[in-house]
C-alpha positions in Angstrom: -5.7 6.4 10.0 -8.0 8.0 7.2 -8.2 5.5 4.2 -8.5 7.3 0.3 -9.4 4.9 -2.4 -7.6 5.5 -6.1 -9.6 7.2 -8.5 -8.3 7.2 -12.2 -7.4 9.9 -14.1 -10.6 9.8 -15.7 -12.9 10.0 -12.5 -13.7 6.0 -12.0 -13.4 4.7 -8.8 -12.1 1.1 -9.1 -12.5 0.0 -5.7 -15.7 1.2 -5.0 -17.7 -0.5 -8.3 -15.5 -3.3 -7.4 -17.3 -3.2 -3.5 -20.4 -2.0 -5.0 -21.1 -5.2 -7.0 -20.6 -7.4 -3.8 -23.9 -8.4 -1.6 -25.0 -6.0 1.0 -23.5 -8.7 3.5 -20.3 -8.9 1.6 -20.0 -4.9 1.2 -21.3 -4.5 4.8 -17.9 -7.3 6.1 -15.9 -4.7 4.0 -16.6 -1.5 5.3 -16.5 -2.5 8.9 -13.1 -3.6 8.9 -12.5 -0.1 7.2 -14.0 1.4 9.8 -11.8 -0.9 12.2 -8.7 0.1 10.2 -9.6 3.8 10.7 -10.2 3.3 14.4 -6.7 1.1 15.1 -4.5 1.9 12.1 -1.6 -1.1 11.9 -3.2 -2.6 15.3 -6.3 -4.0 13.5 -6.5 -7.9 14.1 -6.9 -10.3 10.7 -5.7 -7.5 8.5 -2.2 -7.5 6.7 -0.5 -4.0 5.1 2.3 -3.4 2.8 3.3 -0.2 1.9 3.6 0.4 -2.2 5.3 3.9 -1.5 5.6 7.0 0.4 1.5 7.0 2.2 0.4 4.5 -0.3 -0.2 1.2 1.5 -2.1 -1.9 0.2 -4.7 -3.9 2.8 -5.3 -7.3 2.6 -6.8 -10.1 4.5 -3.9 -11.8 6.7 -3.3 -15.3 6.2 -4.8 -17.3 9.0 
């Protein structure tokens, strides 16, 4: 699974400032479940998906 993050019309990338201004533990959490994501797709544990439309999906933290 290859994960794009939006970028506005006018070049800003939301997501990434947003994971930018984190701590390095916080953004370091962050990109290895990316990474995990990447690596299993739909099969990665404590991770919940909902597709918006067509290949545009939403990730979030499953509830526990």
């Amino acid at each position: 699974m290859k994960i794009v993050f939006y970028v506005s019309q006018s070049g800003k990338h939301p997501v990434l400032e947003e994971i930018n201004d984190l701590s390095v533990e916080d953004q370091a959490r962050i990109f290895g479940c990316l990474k995990s994501i990447e690596e299993l797709g739909f099969e990665c544990p404590r991770v919940a998906f909902r597709q918006i439309e067509g290949k545009l999906w939403e990730i979030t933290k499953s509830p526990e």
